[in-house]
DRENGU-321432 format. One record per residue: residue in three letters; x, y, z of N, C-alpha, C in turn. Coordinates in steps of 0.1 Angstrom, whole numbers, plus 5000, padded with zeros to 4 digits. Layout:
ALAXYZXYZXYZ
...
END
This chain:
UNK810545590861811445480859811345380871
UNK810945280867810845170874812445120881
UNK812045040895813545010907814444960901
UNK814244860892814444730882815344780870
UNK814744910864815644950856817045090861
UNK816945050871818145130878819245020888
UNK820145080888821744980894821945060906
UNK821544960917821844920932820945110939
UNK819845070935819245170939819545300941
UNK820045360926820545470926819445510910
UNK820045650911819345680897819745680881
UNK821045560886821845530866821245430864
UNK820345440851819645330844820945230838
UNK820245080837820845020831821145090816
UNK820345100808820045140794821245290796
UNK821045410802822245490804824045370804
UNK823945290812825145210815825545200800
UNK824545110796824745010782825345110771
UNK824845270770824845350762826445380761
UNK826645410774828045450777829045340773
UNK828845260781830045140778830445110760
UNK829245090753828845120744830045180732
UNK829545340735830645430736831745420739
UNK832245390751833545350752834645290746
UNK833645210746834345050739834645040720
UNK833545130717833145190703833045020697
UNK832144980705831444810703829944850692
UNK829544740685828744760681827344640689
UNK828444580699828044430706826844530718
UNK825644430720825044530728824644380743
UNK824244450753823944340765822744290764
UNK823144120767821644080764820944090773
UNK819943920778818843980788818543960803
UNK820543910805821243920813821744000826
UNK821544150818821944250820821844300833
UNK820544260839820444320852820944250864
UNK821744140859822644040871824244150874
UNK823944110887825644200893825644190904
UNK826944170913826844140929827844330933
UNK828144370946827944490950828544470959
UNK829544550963830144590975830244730978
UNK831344850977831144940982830645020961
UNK831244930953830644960938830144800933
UNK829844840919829044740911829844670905
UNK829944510905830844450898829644390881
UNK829444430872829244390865829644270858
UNK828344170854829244090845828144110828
UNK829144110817828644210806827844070798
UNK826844030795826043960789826344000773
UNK827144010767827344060750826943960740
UNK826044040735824943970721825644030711
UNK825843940701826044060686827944050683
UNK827944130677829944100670830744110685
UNK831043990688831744010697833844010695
UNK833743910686835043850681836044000677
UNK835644080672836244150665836644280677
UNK835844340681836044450699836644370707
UNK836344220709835844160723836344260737
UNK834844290739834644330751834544300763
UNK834844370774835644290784833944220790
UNK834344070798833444010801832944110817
UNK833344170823833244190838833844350834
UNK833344480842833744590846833544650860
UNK833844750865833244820878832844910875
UNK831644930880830945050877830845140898
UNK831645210894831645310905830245450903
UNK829745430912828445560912828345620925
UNK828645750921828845860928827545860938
UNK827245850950826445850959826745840972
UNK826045910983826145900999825145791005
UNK824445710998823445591005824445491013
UNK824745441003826045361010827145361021
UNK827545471022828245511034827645571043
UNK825745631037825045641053825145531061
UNK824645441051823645321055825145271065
UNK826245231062827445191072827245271079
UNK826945391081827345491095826245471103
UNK824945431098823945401105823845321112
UNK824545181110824545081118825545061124
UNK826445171127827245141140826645171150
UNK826845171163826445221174826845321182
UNK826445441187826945531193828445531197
UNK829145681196830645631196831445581190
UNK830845491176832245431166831545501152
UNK830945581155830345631137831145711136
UNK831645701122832245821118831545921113
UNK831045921111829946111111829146121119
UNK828046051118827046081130826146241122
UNK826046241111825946351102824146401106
UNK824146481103822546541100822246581091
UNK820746611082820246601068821646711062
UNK821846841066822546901058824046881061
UNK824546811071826246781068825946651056
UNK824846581056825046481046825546541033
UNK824646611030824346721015825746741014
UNK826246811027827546861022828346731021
UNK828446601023829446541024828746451008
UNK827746491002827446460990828346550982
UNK828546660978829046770975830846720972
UNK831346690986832446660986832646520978
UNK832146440979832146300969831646340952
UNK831046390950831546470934832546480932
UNK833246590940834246640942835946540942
UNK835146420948836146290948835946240933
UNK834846210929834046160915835346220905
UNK835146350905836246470893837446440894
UNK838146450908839246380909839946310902
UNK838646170907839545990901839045990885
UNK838446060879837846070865839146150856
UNK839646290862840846340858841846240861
UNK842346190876843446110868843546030862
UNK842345910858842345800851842245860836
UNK842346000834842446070822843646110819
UNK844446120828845746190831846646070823
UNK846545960833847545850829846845770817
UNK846445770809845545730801846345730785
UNK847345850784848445800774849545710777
UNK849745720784850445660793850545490788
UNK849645420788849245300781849745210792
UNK849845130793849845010807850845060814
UNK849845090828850645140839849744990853
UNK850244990862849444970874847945030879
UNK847745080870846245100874844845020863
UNK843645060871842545000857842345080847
UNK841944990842841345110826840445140826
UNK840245300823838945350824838345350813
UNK836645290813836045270803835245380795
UNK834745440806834145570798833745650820
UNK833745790819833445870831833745950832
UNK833346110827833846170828833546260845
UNK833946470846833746480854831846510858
UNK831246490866829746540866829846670862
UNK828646680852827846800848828146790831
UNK827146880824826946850813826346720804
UNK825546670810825246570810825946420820
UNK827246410829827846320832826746360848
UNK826346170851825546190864826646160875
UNK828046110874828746040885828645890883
UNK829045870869829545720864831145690865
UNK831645640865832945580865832945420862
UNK833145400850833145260844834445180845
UNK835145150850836845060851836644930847
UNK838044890842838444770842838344660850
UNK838144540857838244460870838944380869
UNK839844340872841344330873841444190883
UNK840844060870840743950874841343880882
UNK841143760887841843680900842743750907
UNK841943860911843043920921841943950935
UNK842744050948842144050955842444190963
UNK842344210974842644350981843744270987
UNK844944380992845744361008844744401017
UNK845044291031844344351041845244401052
UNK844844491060845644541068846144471077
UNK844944361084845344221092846844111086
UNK846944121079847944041070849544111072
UNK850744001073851844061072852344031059
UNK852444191046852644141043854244171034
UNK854544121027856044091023856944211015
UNK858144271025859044391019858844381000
UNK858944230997859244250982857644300978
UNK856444250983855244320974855444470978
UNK856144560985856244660989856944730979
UNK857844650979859244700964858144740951
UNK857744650946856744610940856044780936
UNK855144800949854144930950855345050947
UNK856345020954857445140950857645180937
UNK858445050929858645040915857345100908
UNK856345070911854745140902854445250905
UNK854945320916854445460919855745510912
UNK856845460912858045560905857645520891
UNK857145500883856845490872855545580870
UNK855045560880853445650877853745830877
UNK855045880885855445970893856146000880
UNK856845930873857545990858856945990850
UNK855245930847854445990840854046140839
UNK853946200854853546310855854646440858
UNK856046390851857046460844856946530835
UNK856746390827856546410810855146500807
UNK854446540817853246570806852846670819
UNK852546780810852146870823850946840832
UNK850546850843849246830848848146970849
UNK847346980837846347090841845047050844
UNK844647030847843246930852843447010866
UNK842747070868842447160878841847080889
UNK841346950890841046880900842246800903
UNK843546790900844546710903845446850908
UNK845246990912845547080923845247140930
UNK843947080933843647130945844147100961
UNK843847160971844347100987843047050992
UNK843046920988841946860994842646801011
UNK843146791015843946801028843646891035
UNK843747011027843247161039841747171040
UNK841347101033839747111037839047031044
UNK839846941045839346801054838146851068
UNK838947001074838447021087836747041081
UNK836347081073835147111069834146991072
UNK834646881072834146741070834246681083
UNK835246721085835646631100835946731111
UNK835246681120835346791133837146741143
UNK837146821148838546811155837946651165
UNK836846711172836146591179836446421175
UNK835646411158835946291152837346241153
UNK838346371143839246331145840546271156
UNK840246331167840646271185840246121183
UNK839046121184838446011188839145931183
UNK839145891167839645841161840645741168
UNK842145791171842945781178843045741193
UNK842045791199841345771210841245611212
UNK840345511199839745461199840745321201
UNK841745341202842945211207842545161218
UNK842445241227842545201240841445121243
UNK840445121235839144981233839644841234
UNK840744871225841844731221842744661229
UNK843344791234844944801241844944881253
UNK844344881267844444951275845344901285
UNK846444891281847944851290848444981293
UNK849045001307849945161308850945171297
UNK851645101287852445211282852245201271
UNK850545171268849545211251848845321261
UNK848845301271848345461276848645581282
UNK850345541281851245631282851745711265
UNK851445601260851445651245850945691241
UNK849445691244848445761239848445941248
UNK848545921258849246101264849646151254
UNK850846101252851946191243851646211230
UNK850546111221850046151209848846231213
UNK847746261221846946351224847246491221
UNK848646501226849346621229849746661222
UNK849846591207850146621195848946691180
UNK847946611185847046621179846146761174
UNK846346831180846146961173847347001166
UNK848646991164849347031155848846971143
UNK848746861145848546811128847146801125
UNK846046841134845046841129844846961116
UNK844446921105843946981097845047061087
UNK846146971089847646971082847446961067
UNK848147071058848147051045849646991037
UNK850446961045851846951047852446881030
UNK850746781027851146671019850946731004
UNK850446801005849946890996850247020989
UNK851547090996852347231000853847220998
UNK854247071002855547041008856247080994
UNK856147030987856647120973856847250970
UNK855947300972855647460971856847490978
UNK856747450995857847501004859347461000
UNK859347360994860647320991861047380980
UNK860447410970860447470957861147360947
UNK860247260947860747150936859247120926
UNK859647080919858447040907858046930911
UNK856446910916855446810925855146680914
UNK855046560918854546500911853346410916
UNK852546380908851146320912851146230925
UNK850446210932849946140945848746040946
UNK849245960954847545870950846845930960
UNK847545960972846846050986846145940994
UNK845745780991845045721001845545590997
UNK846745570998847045440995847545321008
UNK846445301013846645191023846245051016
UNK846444981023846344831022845244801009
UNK843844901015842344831011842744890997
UNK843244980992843445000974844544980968
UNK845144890974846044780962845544660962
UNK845144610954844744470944845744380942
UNK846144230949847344150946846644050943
UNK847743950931847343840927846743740938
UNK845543670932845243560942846643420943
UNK846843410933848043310935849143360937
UNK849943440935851343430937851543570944
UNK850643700949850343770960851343910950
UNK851543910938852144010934851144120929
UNK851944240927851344340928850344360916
UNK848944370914847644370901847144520902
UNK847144600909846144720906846444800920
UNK846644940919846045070925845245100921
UNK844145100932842545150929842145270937
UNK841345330929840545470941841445570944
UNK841745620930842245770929841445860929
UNK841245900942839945980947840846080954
UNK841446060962842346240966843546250960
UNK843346230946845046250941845046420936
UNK846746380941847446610940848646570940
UNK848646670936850446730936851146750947
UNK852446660951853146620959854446580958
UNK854846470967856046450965855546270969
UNK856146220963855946030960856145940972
UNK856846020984856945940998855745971002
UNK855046040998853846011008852945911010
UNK852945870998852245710988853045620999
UNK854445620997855145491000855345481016
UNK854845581024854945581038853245521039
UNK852545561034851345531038850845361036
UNK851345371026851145211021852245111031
UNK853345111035853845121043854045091058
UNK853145181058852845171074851745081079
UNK850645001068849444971068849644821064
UNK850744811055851644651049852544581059
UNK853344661061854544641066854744581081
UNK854744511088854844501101856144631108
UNK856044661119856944821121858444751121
UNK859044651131860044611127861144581112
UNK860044551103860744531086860344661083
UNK859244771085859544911075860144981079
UNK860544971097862045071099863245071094
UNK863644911091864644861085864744901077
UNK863744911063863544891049863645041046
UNK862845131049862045271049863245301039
UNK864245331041865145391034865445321021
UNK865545211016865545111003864245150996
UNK863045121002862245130993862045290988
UNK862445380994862145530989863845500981
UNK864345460976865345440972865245380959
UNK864145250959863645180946862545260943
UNK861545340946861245420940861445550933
UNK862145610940862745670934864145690917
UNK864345510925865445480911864445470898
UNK863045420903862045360893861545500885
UNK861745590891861545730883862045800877
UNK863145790882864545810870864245710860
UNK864745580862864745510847863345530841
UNK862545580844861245600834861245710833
UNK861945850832861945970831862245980812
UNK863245880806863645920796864046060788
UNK864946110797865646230795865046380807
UNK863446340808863346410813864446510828
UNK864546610831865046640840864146580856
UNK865046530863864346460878864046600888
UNK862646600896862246710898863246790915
UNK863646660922864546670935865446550934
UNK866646540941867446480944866946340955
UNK867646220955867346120966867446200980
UNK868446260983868646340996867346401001
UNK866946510988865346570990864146470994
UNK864446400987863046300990863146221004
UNK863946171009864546151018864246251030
UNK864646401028864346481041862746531040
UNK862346531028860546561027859846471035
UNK860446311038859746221041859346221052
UNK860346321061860346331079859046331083
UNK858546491076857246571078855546431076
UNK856046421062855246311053854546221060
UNK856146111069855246031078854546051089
UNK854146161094853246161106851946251100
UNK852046321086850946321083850446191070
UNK850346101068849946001066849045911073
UNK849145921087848545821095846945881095
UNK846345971092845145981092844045881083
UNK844445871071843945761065844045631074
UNK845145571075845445441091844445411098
UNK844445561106843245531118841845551113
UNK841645611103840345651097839445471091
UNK840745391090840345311080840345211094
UNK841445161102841945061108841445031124
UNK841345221128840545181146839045171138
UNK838845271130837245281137836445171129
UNK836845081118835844991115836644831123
UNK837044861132838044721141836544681146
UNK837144571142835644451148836044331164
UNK835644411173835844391185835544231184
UNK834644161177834244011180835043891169
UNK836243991164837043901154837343791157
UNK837143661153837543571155838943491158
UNK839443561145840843551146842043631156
UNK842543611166842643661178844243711167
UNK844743631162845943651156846043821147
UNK844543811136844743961132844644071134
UNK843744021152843944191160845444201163
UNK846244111170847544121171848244221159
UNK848044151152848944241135848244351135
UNK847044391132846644531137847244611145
UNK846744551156847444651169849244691171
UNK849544601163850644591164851444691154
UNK850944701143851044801134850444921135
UNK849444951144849045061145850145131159
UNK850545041170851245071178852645131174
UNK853045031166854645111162854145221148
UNK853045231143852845371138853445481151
UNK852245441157852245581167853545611171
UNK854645491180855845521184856445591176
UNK856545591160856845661149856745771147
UNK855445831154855245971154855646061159
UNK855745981173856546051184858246111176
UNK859045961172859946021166860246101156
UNK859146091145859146181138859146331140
UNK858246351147857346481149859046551163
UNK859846471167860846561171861846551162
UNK861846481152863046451139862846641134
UNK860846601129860546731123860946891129
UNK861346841143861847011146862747051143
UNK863746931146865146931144865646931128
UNK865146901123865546901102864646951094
UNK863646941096862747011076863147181083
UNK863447211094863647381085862247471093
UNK861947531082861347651083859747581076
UNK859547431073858447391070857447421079
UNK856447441073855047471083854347391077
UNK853447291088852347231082851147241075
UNK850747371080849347391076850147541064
UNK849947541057850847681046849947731037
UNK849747821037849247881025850247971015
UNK850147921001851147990997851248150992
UNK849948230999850148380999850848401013
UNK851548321017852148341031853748411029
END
């Protein structure tokens, strides 16, 4: 097979693509000779060249085609420079962190199957992808969710687009009421395995990596006291368990919802898409709304707020329950959230220190960075003595033959 007939130098043929979408679409319209035009970022944004009955399907003009692969995120880890790579991997941790991206692949394939009766929710539509094996190579075909854009983490932005993400996850969260979840890849503890991937080392560093930014005494008096923390929560399943321990009925999670996977309108900045349901599990719905949260929100408006918006989400799941019984009380959700927000911040620093671009131009969006990463941390501190003092008999890391 010639380079030409493969998409972003991987091994899915165009002609495979065309077959599927195809399929999906249950089009009889096929791509013309177009086909091999598409621009690429961390996936393929297709644009669909359709020859033949279009009027009657019409099929969408543009999709994403996500493909399962580690090229892409070598090639980033390769061109940092000693010290800011996040793996720093060798031929066989790669393999394995191939392994684990399948593993992500089945995931976001099950839940975009999950919510799928569901019929318009805040997410894309999935075109055709199932999980790999039996013929599936690691396609995932979605909707692309026009004139819109990502939140960036540099940006402050507004309690109401927050409300917003609230109201969508308590809607999303009463989906997975009504309908049992058996998809065996939407229960697993992908949380407790993290250590397999990431060394305690990486994970330090991580956090470490402020002081590049911020080396004032009391970001380095702060940083002491989160050091000192950092083996407790390293390798914490808390987000993943915390139901079990509480003994309430879990409902779905998006597990990575910072800034970079919500999608808002280019004009009027409202809320268009949650994308990259890749560690979703069974949980409790503050974990979503702290995380996104912490990453949106400047720290002055989400301390204020924290309590309203787990409040409009929460109300947003009741009124979409339609009779269903609600699985915990506001109070519950409310004291689960203690634990919740200090494990959340892993995604934060994963995403926010270690790709920080030292030569930014904009002197303004390191400020908003640092600034929200700093009153993270202060947050932990309080947390993590809130958590001695109230969740109880919770344990972070839990296995439940315990």
């Amino acid at each position: 097979m010639s380079a030409n007939e493969c998409i972003l130098d991987t091994t899915v043929a165009w002609t495979d693509f065309e077959r599927k979408i195809r399929e999906g679409l249950s089009t009889d319209a096929r791509l013309g000779p177009n086909k091999f035009a598409g621009h690429t970022s961390r996936c393929c944004l297709i644009a669909c060249d359709w020859v033949g009955d279009t009027a009657s399907a019409k099929p969408p003009s543009k999709v994403v085609l996500k493909i399962t692969s580690v090229s892409g995120l070598r090639a980033v880890d390769g061109s940092l420079p000693d010290g800011r790579k996040m793996f720093d991997y060798d031929d066989a941790q790669w393999k394995s962190m191939e392994r684990t991206m399948i593993r992500m692949h089945n995931i976001e394939a099950a839940s975009y199957n999950f919510f799928a009766p569901f019929g318009e929710q805040m997410i894309p539509k999935k075109y055709y992808g199932e999980r790999i094996g039996k013929g599936e190579s690691g396609q995932l075909c979605l909707e692309y969710i026009d004139n819109s854009r990502m939140m960036n983490f540099h940006e402050e932005h507004s309690v109401e687009q927050v409300r917003q993400i609230a109201r969508a996850l308590g809607k999303l969260q009463a989906c997975s009421l009504k309908k049992a979840v058996t998809a065996r890849e939407l229960q697993m503890d992908f949380f407790g395995s993290m250590p397999q991937f990431w060394s305690f080392e990486t994970y330090t560093g991580m956090f470490k990596g402020i002081l590049a930014y911020d080396c004032s005494e009391s970001t380095k008096n702060l940083m002491t006291k989160i050091d000192a923390l950092l083996t407790t929560y390293y390798g914490v399943n808390l987000a993943t368990t915390v139901h079990k321990q509480m003994g309430f009925r879990p409902v779905i999670v998006h597990g990575d919802l910072h800034t970079g996977n919500v999608l808002i309108d280019k004009d009027t900045g409202d809320l268009a898409s949650i994308i990259d349901w890749q560690i979703t599990h069974l949980g409790v719905g503050v974990e979503d709304l702290h995380r996104i949260a912490l990453s949106a929100l400047m720290p002055e408006s989400r301390r204020e707020v924290m309590p309203s918006l787990i409040a409009e989400m929460y109300n947003s799941m009741i009124e979409n329950l339609h009779g269903v019984k609600p699985p915990y009380t506001f109070e519950t959700a409310i004291a689960s959230a203690l634990g919740l927000a200090v494990s959340t911040l892993r995604a934060l620093f994963r995403q926010y220190i270690y790709f920080a671009d030292q030569d930014e131009v904009k002197i303004s969006r390191q400020k908003i960075k640092l600034d929200k990463i700093i009153g993270s941390l202060e947050d932990v501190l309080e947390f993590d003595t809130k958590n001695k003092k109230q969740i109880g008999n919770l344990k972070f890391t839990y296995s439940s033959n315990m």
